[in-house]
C-alpha positions as a Python dict, from the first residue, in 0.01 Angstrom:
ca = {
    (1, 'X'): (0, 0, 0),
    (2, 'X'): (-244, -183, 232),
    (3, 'X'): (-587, -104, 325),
    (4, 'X'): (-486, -104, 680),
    (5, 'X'): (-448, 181, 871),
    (6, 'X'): (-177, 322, 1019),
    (7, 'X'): (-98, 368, 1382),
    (8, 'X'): (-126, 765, 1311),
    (9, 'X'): (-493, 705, 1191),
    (10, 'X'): (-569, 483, 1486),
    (11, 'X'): (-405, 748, 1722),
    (12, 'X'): (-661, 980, 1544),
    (13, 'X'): (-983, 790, 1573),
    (14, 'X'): (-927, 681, 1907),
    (15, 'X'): (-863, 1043, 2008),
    (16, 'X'): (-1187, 1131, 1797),
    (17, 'X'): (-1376, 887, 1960),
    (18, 'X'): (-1257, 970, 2313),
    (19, 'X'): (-1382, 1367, 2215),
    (20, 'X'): (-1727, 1210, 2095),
    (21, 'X'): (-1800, 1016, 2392),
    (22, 'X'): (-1646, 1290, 2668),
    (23, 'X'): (-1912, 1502, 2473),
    (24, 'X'): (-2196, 1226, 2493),
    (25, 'X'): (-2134, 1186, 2862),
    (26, 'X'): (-2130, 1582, 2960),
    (27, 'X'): (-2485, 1672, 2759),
    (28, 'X'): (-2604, 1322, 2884),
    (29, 'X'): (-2486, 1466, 3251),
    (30, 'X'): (-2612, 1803, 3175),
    (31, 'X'): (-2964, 1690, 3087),
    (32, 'X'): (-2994, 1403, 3367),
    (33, 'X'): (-2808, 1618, 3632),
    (34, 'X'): (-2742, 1988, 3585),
    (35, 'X'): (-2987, 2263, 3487),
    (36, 'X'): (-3119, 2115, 3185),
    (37, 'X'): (-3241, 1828, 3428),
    (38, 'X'): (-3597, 1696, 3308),
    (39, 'X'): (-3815, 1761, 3609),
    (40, 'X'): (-4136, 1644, 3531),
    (41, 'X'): (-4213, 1278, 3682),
    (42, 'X'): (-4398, 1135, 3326),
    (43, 'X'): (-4024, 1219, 3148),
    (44, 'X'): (-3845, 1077, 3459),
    (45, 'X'): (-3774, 799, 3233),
    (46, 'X'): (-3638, 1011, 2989),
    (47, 'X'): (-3362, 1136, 3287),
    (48, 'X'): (-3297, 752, 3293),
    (49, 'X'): (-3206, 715, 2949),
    (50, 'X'): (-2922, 956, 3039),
    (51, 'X'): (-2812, 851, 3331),
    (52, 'X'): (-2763, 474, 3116),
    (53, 'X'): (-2599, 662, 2849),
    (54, 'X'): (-2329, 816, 3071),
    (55, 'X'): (-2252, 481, 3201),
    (56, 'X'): (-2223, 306, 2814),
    (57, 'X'): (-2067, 557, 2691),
    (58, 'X'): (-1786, 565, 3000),
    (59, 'X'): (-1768, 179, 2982),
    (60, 'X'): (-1687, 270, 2545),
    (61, 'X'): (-1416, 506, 2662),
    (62, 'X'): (-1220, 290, 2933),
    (63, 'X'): (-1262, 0, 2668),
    (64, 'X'): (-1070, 285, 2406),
    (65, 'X'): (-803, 382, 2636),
    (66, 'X'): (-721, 22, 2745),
    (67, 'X'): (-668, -43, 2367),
    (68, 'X'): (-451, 277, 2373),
    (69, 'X'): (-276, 174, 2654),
    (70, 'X'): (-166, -204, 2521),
    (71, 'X'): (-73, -85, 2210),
    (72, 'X'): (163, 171, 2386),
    (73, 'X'): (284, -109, 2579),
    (74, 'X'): (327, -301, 2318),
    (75, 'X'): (551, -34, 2118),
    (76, 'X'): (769, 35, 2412),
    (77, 'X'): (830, -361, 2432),
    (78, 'X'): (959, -348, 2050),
    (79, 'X'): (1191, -47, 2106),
    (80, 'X'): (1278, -248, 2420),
    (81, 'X'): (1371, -553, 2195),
    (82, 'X'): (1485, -377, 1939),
    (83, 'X'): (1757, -222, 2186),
    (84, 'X'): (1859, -548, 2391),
    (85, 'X'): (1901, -702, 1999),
    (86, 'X'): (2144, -444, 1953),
    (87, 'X'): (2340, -479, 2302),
    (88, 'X'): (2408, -849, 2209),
}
């Protein structure tokens, strides 16, 4: 048994960590943008913060689904060359 783990756990995280950071970006939104907007101009800074939170934690998730998406790819190339090893 290796300490590794498998591509169930990944699937797992990744989907955890997508959750995590879709929840990050809507209270970030919320606060910076909807009704729990900061108003007053000295915690205008604060809204800031936010708004630069949103975007980090976006850029995190794109960077998590492009690793999702390769390693799909990669899988579907295996089957792929597992099958043509097959044919021949």
């Amino acid at each position: 048994m290796t300490d590794e783990p498998n591509s169930d756990e990944i699937q797992n995280q990744r989907d955890d960590a997508l959750a995590v950071l879709s929840d990050i970006t809507e209270q970030a939104r919320y606060k910076s943008l909807g009704d729990g907007r900061i108003r007053s101009p000295e915690k205008e800074r604060i809204r800031i913060k936010y708004l630069r939170l949103i975007v980090q934690s976006q850029g995190e998730r794109r960077k998590i689904l492009r690793d999702k998406e390769l390693e799909e790819l990669e899988e579907r190339l295996a089957r792929i060359e597992e099958r043509q090893g097959i044919e021949q």
